[in-house]
GUTI-919277 format. One record per residue (C-alpha): residue number from 1; residue in three letters; x, y, z. Coordinates in nm, 4 decimals, padded with zeros to 6 digits. Example, Ala and Ser with C-alpha at 12.3 -4.5 7.8 and 13.67 -1.06 7.14 Angstrom:
1, Ala, 01.2300, -00.4500, 00.7800 $
2, Ser, 01.3670, -00.1060, 00.7140 $
This chain:
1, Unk, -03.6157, 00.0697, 00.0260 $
2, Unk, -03.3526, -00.1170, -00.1661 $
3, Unk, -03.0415, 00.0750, -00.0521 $
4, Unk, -03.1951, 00.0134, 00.3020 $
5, Unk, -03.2153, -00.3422, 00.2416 $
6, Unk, -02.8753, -00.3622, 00.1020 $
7, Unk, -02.7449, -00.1635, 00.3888 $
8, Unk, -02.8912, -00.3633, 00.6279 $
9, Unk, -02.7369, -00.6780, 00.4442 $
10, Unk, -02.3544, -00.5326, 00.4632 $
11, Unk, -02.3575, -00.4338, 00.8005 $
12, Unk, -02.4732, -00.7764, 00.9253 $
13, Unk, -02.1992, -00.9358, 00.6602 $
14, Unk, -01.9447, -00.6614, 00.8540 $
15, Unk, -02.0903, -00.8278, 01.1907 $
16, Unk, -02.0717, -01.1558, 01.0755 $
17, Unk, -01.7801, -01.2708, 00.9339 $
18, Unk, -01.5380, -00.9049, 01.0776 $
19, Unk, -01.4106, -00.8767, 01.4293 $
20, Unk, -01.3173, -00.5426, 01.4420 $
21, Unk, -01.5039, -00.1703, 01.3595 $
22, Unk, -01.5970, -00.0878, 01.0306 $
23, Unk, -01.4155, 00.1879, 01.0657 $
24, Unk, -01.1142, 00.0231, 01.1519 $
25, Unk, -01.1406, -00.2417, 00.8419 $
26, Unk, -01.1955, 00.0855, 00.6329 $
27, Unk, -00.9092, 00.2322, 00.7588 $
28, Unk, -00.7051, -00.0775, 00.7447 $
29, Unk, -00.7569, -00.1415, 00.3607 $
30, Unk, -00.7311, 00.2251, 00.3089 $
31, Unk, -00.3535, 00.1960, 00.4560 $
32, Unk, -00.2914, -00.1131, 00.2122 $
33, Unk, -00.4285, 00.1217, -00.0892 $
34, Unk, -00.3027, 00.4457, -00.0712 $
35, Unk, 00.0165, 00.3647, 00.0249 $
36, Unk, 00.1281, 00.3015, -00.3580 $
37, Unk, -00.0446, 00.6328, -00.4609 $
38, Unk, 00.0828, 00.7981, -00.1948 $
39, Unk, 00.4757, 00.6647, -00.2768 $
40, Unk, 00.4216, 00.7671, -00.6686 $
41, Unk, 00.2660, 01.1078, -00.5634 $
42, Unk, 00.5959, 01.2375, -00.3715 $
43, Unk, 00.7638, 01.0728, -00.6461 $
44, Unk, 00.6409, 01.2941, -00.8571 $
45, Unk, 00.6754, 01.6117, -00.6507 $
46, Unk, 01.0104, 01.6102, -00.5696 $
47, Unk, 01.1829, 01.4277, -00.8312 $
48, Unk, 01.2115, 01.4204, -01.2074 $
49, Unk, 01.1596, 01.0544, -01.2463 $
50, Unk, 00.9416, 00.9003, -01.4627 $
51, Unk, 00.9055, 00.5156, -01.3844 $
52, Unk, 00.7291, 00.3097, -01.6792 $
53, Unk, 00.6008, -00.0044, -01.7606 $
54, Unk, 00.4981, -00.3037, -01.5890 $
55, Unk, 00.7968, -00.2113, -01.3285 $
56, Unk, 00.5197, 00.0135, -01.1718 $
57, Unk, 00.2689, -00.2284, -01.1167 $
58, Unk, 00.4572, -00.4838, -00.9830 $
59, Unk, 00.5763, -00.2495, -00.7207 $
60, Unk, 00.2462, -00.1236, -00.6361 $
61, Unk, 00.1429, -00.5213, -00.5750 $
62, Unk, 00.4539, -00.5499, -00.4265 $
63, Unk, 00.4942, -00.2980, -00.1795 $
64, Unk, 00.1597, -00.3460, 00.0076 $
65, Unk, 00.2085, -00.7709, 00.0668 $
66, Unk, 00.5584, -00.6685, 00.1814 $
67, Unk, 00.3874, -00.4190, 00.4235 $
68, Unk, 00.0988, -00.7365, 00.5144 $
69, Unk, 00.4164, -00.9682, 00.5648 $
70, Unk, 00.6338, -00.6980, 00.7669 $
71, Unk, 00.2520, -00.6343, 01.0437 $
72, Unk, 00.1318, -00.9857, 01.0320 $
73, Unk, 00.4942, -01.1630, 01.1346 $
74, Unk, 00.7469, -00.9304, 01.1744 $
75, Unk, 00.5955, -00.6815, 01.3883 $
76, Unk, 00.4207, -00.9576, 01.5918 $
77, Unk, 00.7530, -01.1591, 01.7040 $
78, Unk, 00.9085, -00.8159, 01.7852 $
79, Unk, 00.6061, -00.7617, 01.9866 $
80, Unk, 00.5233, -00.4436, 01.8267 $
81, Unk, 00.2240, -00.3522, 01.6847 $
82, Unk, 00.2093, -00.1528, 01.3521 $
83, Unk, -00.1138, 00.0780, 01.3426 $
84, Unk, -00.1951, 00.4089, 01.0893 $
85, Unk, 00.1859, 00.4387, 01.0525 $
86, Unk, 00.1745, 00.1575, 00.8091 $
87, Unk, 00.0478, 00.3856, 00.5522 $
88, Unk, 00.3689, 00.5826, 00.5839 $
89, Unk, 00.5452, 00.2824, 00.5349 $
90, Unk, 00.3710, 00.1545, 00.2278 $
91, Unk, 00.4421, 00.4399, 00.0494 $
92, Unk, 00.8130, 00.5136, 00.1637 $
93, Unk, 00.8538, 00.1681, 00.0041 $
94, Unk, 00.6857, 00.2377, -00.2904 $
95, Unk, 00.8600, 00.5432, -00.3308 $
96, Unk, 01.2017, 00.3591, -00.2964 $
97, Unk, 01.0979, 00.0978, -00.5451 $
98, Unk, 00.9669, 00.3767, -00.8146 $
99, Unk, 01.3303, 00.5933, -00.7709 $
100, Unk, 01.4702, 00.2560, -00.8013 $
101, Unk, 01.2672, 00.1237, -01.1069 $
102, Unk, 01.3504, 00.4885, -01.2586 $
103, Unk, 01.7027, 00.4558, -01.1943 $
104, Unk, 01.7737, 00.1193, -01.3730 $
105, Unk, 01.5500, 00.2099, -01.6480 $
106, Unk, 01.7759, 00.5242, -01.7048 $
107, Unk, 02.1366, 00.3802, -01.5795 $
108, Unk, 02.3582, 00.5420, -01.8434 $
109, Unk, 02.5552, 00.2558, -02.0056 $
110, Unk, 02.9385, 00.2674, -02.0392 $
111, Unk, 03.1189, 00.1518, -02.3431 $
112, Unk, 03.4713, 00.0231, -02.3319 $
């Protein structure tokens, strides 16, 4: 009876204060998320690199707030509008900011 209550509660929260689907916001956050997993993932499968330290958080902060900034005003003076494919953006930009962070962390140094 609890869960039912607390059920009940969320969805009228969802119809309250969100003016799309559920499954939409669901879908929407999940593009934000997994993009940064997703990036580190093919990382990992076809590279070598190992990115460390707090190089790899940043970029997973980093990546999706560029991807909120690029659909909320970008996207919206070009008159385009970003759906499910922002997920494949998220992570290509993650992925470019891991080889990146990998790269300078391992940039051999010359001496004169």
């Amino acid at each position: 009876i609890a869960f039912s209550v607390l059920l009940l509660l969320a969805i009228l929260v969802f119809y309250a204060f969100v003016k799309t689907t559920v499954i939409n916001l669901v879908l929407d956050i999940a593009n934000y998320t997994y993009g940064p997993l997703l990036g580190l993932f093919t990382l990992g499968i076809f590279t070598k690199a190992k990115p460390k330290g707090w190089g790899v958080l940043i970029i997973s902060l980093l990546a999706p707030l560029l991807c909120y900034f690029l659909v909320n005003y970008v996207a919206k003076d070009a008159k385009y509008q970003i759906g499910y494919e922002l997920l494949l953006i998220n992570g290509l930009l993650s992925f470019i900011g891991y080889y990146l962070l990998h790269y300078f962390q391992n940039k051999p140094q010359f001496e004169c």
